[in-house]
Each structure stands twice: as C-alpha cells, then as structure tokens.
C-alpha positions in Angstrom: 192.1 155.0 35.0 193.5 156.4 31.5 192.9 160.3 31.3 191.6 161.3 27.8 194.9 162.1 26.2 196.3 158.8 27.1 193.2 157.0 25.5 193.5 159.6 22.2 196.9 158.7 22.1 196.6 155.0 22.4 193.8 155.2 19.8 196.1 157.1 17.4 199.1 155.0 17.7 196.5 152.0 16.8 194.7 154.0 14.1 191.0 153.6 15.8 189.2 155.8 14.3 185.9 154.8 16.5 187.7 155.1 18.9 189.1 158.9 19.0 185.7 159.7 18.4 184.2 157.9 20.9 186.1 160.5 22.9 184.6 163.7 21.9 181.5 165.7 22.7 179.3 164.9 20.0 180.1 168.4 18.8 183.1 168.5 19.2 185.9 170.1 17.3 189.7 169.0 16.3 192.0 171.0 14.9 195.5 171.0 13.8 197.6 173.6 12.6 200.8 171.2 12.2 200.0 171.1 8.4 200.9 174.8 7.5 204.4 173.9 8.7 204.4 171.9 6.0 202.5 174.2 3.6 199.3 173.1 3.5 195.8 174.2 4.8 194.7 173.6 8.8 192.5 170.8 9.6 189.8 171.9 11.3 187.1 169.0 11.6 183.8 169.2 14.0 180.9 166.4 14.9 182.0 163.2 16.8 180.8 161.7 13.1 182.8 164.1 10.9 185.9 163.5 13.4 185.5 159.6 13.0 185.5 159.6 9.2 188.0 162.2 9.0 190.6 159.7 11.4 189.4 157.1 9.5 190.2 158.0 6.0 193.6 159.5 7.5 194.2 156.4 8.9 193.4 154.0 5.4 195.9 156.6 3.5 198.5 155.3 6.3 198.0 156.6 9.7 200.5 158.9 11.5 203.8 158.0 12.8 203.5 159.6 16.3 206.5 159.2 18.7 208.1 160.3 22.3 204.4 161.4 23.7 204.7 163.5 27.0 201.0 164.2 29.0 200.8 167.0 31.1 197.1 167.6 32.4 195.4 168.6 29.2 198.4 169.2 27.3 200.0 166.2 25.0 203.4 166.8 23.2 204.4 164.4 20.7 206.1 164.4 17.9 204.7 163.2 14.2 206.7 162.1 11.3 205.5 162.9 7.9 208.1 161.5 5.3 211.5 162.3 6.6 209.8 165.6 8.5 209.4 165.3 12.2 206.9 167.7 13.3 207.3 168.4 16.9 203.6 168.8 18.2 201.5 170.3 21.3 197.9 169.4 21.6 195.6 171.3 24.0 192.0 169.9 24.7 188.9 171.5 26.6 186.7 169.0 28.7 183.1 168.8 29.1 181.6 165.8 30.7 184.6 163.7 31.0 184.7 164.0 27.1 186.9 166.3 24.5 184.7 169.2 23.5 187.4 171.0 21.9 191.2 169.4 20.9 193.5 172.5 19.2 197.5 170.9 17.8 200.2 173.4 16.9 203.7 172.2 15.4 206.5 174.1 17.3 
C-alpha cells in the first residue's frame, strides 16, 4: 500500500489537483517556503478546498517539474525546477487519521 507522500507525489507529477487534496484533513494546511529562494512570498494555503483550487490553478499555469524524489517516513526530498532554477526541496507532513493534517516544504 502507497504511504501518503508516495500518493502526493504521484498526484503532483500528474497535476491532480483532486487528488492532493483528497489527501489532507479537511483542514488541513500546506505550506512552502521554496518561493522566497526565489524572491517571492511563502505559500501558505489551508482547507482541503482552498488546497484543491490552489493545486489546481498552479497546475493550469503549467504544473511543477518535480524530479529525483527520495521518501523517508514523513519526509519527501525532491527537487523542483522553475525556469532554469532547480530548487532542491524537503517536505515534512503531520498525520492525523491516515490523512495530511499539516505538509510544511523548505528549499535547501
């Protein structure tokens, strides 16, 4: 059986937006720090239904590149390429109910 960082990573290589959410808590909370490495503001998104709509417009506008992915328990390290910048990434998530209540990214 797929742990939930091998499903959230299949579902963001495909661009399912129903899917990531699907995932969480229904309050649950993502956020992503990797953007400040690039100069621009954290993403901090909560709500299974804010989470789905925010994955969904992020896929229309062209999805994410995401590359070499390495699980460890409830740590996922991949890397993401935005232009010709490859952001190398760790992704932490909290668990309630066989479900993501809380997933946290940093760029390294």
């Amino acid at each position: 059986m797929a742990t939930l960082l091998e499903k959230y990573s299949q579902y963001l290589k495909k661009g399912d937006a129903c899917g990531m959410a699907a995932l969480f808590t229904e309050h649950g909370t993502f956020y992503d720090d990797a953007p400040s490495k690039l100069g621009l503001q954290a993403i901090s998104v909560k709500g299974r239904e804010d989470i789905e709509k925010f994955f969904g417009e992020t896929f229309k506008r062209g999805g994410l590149d995401v590359r070499n992915v390495a699980i460890n328990g409830n740590a996922m390290r991949y890397d993401v390429a935005v232009g010709k910048t490859v952001l190398l990434c760790l992704g932490v998530l909290k668990e309630a109910n066989n479900l993501i209540k809380e997933y946290r990214v940093v760029a390294v």
